[in-house]
Each structure stands twice: as C-alpha cells, then as structure tokens.
C-alpha positions in Angstrom: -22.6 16.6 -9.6 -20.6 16.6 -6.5 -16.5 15.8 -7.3 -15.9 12.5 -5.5 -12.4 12.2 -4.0 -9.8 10.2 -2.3 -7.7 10.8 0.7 -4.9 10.0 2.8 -4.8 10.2 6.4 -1.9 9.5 8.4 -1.6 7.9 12.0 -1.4 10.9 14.1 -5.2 12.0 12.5 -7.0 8.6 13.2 -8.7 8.1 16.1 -9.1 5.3 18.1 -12.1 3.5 16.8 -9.7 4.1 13.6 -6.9 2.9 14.8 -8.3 -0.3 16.3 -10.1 -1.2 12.8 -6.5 -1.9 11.1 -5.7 -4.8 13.1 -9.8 -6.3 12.2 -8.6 -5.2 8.2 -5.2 -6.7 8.9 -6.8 -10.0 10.2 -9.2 -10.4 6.9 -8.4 -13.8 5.2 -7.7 -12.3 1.7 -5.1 -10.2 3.2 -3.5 -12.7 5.6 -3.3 -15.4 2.2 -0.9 -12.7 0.8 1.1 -11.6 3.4 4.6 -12.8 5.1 2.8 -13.2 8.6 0.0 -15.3 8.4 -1.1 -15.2 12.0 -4.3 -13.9 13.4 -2.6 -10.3 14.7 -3.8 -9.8 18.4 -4.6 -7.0 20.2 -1.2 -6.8 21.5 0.7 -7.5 19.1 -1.5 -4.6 17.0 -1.1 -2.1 20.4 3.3 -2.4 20.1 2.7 -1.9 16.5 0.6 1.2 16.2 3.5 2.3 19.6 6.5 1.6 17.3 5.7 3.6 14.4 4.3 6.2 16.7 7.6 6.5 18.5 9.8 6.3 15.1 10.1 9.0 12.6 11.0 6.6 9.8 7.7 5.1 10.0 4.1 6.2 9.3 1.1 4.7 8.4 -2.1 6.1 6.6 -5.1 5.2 6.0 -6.9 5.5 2.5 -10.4 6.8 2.1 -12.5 7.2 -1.3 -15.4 9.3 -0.1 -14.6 8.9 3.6 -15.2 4.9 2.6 -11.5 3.3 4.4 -10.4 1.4 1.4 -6.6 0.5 2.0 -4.4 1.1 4.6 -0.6 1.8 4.3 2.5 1.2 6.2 5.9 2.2 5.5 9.7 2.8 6.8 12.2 5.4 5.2 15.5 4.1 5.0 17.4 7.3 5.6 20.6 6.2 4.2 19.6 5.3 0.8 16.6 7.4 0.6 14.5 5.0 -0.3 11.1 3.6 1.3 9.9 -0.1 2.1 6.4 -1.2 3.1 2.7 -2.9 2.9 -0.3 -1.8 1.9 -3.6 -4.0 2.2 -7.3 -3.1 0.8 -9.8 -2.8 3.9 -12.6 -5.2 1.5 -12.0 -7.8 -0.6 -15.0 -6.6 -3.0 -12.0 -3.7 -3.2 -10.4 -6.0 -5.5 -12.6 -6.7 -8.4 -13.3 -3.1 -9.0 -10.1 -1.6 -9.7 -9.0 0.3 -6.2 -5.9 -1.7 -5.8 -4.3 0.3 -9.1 -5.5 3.8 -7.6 -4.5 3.0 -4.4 -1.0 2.4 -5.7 -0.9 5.7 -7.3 -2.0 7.4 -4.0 0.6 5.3 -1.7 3.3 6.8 -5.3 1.8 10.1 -4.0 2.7 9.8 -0.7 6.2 8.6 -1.4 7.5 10.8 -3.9 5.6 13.7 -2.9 5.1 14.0 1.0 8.0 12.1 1.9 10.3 12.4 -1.1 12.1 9.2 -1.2 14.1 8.8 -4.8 12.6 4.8 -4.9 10.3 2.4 -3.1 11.7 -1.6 -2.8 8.9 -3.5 -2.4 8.3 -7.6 -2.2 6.1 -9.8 -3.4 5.2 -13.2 -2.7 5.4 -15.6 -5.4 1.6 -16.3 -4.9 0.5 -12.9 -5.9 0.6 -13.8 -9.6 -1.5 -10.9 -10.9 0.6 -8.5 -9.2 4.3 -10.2 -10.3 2.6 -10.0 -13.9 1.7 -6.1 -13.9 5.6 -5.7 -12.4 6.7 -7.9 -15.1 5.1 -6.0 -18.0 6.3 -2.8 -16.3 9.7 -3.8 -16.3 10.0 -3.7 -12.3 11.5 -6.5 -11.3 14.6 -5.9 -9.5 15.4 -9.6 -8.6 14.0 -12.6 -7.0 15.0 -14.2 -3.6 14.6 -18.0 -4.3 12.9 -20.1 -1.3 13.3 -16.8 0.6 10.1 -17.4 2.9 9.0 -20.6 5.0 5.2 -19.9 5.5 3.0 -23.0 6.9 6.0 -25.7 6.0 6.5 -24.4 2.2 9.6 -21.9 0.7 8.2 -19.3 -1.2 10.1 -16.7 -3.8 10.2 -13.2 -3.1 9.9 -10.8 -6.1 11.7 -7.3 -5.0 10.1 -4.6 -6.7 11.5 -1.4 -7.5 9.9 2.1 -8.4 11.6 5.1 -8.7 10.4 8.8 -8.7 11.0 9.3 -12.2 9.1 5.9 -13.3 5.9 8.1 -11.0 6.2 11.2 -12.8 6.5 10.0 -16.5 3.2 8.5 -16.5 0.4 11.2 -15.6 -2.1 10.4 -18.2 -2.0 6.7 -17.7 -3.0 7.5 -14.0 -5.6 9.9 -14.9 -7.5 7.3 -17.4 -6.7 4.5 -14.5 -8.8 6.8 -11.6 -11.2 7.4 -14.2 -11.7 3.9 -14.9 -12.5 3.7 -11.2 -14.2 6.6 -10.5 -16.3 7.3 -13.5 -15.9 10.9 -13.5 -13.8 13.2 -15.2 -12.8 16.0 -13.1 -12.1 13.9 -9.5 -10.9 16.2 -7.5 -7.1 15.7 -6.6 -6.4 13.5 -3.8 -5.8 15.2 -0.4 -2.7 14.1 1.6 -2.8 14.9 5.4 
C-alpha cells in the first residue's frame, strides 16, 4: 500500500492558479463565520495581501496538502523581538471539519513553527464563537487570557481568547500526535510530513 502523506508548501512554490484559490477558500462562509473580517475579500484586497507577505520576511504563508488534496492554508508573522509567531489558518472544505484534519493540520502549522521557523511560542486568538476550539485550549491548559468585548463584528462585542503554545508544549507530546494522524489517516506508517 502506497504511504499517504501531507505537505506544506510555502508562497514562493504556489503558482498562480494557487495563489488565486486562497482568496475563493478565504471567502467560504464557514471560514468567514469564524474569522475577525467578515467581509467578502476582493481581488484587490487578496492581490496587496499575497504583495505584503511577499515583500516581508516576517511573513509567509503555506498551503497544506494531504495527498496533493489543498486542505488548509496558513498565514503567519514572526515577531522578531520576542521570538514568537502570530497567525490564521483556515481549512480549504468545510467537510474538512467533521473528519479530523483541523487537529493534524495544527500539528503540521506546530511543525512549521518550531521546526522551520524556530519561534520559542505561537500567541494565537480565538473568537468567543469558536466554542469547540476554546474547549480543546481549556482542557490543554492554553489559555493565556481573555480580551473582554475586544471585537465589534456586525454591531456585537465579542471576547478574544489568546492562546499560547510553546516549543516545549510541541515536543512533549509525540505519541499523542502520532495516534491523532492515525485517527485521520488510517495507516500506520504515514510518511512524515514534507515541509518546503
């Protein structure tokens, strides 16, 4: 049986067709419910920011593939200073949801983090209506604070949940990622995932 896989492709790799499919993944009404910017993205706006990360080198994007299937795409910024990385990451399908990718995708974006870019911790935020997500952080202890009434979206305040992983919260749990890509995957001996 062929090994299935997942990879990572960053934003200098992607080509245009590519490149032009974020802002139609971006746009999807599951992702736009969860995000700060609820606003259909136009071309424009898409073109200055594809341009913006390409002409900073404390941004990148990638895009995720589980056997050359896109199945998340993710953006972040290095803050230099403090060594530590923001960002978003969104699945590409909303069927993505109900069969376990968002998990492994979070272990690839860990990947990228810790391993390519080597940041010591990732601050993350969460919108108060992404209860499943708060609940995992919750149980794993996460939670580095809450911004109360932090975000007007549509005429209502929302609370922001800031999220914080560090490198060593990563690497202490290898076998609780293996069984989760398992879970996923169905097969024992995935190949490891490819980061380019």
């Amino acid at each position: 049986m062929e090994k299935k896989k997942f990879k990572a492709v960053e934003l200098k790799y992607l080509d245009e067709k590519t490149i032009g499919q974020i802002r139609e993944w971006r746009n999807a009404d599951f992702v736009r419910e969860m995000s700060f910017t609820r606003h259909i993205i136009t071309p424009e706006e898409h073109t200055s920011f594809i341009q913006r990360i390409q002409g900073d080198s404390n941004r990148g994007l990638y895009v995720i593939y589980f056997d050359d299937e896109p199945v998340a795409v993710f953006h972040y910024v290095l803050h230099r200073k403090t060594n530590h990385v923001t960002g978003s990451h969104y699945l590409t399908n909303e069927n993505f949801k109900y069969e376990g990718y968002g998990e492994v995708v979070a272990y690839i974006i860990k990947s990228i983090i810790f391993q390519i870019i080597k940041a010591d911790y990732e601050l993350s935020e969460i919108l108060d209506t992404n209860k499943k997500l708060i609940s995992t952080c919750k149980k794993g202890n996460l939670i580095a604070g809450v911004l109360k009434d932090h975000v007007c979206i549509d005429g209502e305040y929302h609370d922001v949940y800031q999220v914080k992983y560090t490198k060593e919260y990563f690497l202490n749990r290898p076998e609780w990622y293996k069984k989760l890509i398992y879970n996923v995957v169905q097969q024992e001996n995935i190949e490891n995932c490819v980061l380019y």
